[in-house]
N, C-alpha and C positions, 0 to 999 in steps of 0.2 A: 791343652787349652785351660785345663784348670788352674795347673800353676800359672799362667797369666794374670787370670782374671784376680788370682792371691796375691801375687805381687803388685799388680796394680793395685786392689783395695787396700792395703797394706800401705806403700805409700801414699796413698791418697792419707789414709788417715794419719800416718805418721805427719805428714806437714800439717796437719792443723792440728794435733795436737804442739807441735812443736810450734807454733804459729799461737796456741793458747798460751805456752808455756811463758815466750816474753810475754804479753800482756798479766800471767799473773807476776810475775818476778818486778813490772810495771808498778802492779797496784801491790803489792806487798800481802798477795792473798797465801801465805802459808800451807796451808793445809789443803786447798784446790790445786797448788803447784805440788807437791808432792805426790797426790793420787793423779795429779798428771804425767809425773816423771813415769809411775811404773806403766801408763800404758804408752809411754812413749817408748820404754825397752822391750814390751811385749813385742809391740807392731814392729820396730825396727830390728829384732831377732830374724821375727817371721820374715818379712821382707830380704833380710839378706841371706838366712838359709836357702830360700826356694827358687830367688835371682843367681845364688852362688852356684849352689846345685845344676840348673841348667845352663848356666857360663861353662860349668867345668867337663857338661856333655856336647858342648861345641855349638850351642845354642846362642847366637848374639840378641836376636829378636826380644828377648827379655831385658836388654839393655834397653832399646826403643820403650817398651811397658813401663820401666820402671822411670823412665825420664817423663813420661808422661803422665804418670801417676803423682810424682812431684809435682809438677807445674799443674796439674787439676788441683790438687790437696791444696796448696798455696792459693790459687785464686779461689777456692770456696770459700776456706779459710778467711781470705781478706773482705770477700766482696758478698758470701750469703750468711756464715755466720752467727754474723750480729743482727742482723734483719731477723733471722729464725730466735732469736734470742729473745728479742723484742717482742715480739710475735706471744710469746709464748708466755713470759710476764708479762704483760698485758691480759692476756686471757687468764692467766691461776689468778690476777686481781679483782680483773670484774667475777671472777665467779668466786673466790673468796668473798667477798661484799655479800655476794647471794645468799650460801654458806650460813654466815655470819648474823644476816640478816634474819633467815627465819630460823637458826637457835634461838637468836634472842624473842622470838616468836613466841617459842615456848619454855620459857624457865618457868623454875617452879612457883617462882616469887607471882606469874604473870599467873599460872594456871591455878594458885591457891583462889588470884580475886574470883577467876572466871567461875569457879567451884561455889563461892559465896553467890554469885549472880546468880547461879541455876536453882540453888537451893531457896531463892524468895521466890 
């Protein structure tokens, strides 16, 4: 049951990363596409050692997993994604701003006047 559930997670994620991969080769992001290649050979190792492995012990059922762990990987990949992406810049911005906000609170420049105020 194990190796299922690894060949499944395995493709799952191998399609979205492979599903990243065009989008960065798209946007000409370099450097995102490269540490996306290596986990696209990690996951795709894993995945075909443990699907091969019980192919080769007369086990077909893993063929059924692994088709289905594609076609999940591919529609998250297309359809949650970007939502989750979104999602998530949006939140490190508003709280950035927060952040940012009360540094500028306390710079030194601000706590030298407040230091003058107390002292009259």
């Amino acid at each position: 049951m194990m190796i299922y559930f690894l060949v499944f997670l395995f493709q799952v994620l191998f399609n979205i990363f492979k599903t990243m991969e065009i989008r960065y080769t798209y946007e000409q992001k370099v450097k995102a596409l490269l540490y996306n290649s290596v986990w696209i050979n990690l996951v795709s190792l894993g995945s075909t050692y443990f699907s091969i492995q019980r192919l080769f012990a007369g086990d077909w059922l893993v063929v059924l997993v692994y088709i289905v762990g594609s076609i999940l990987g591919k529609w998250m990949a297309m359809t949650h994604f970007d939502n989750l992406k979104q999602k998530l810049n949006s939140y490190l911005k508003k709280n950035c701003r927060v952040v940012k906000a009360a540094s500028m609170a306390y710079t030194p420049s601000r706590l030298e006047g407040a230091e003058n105020e107390i002292e009259k």
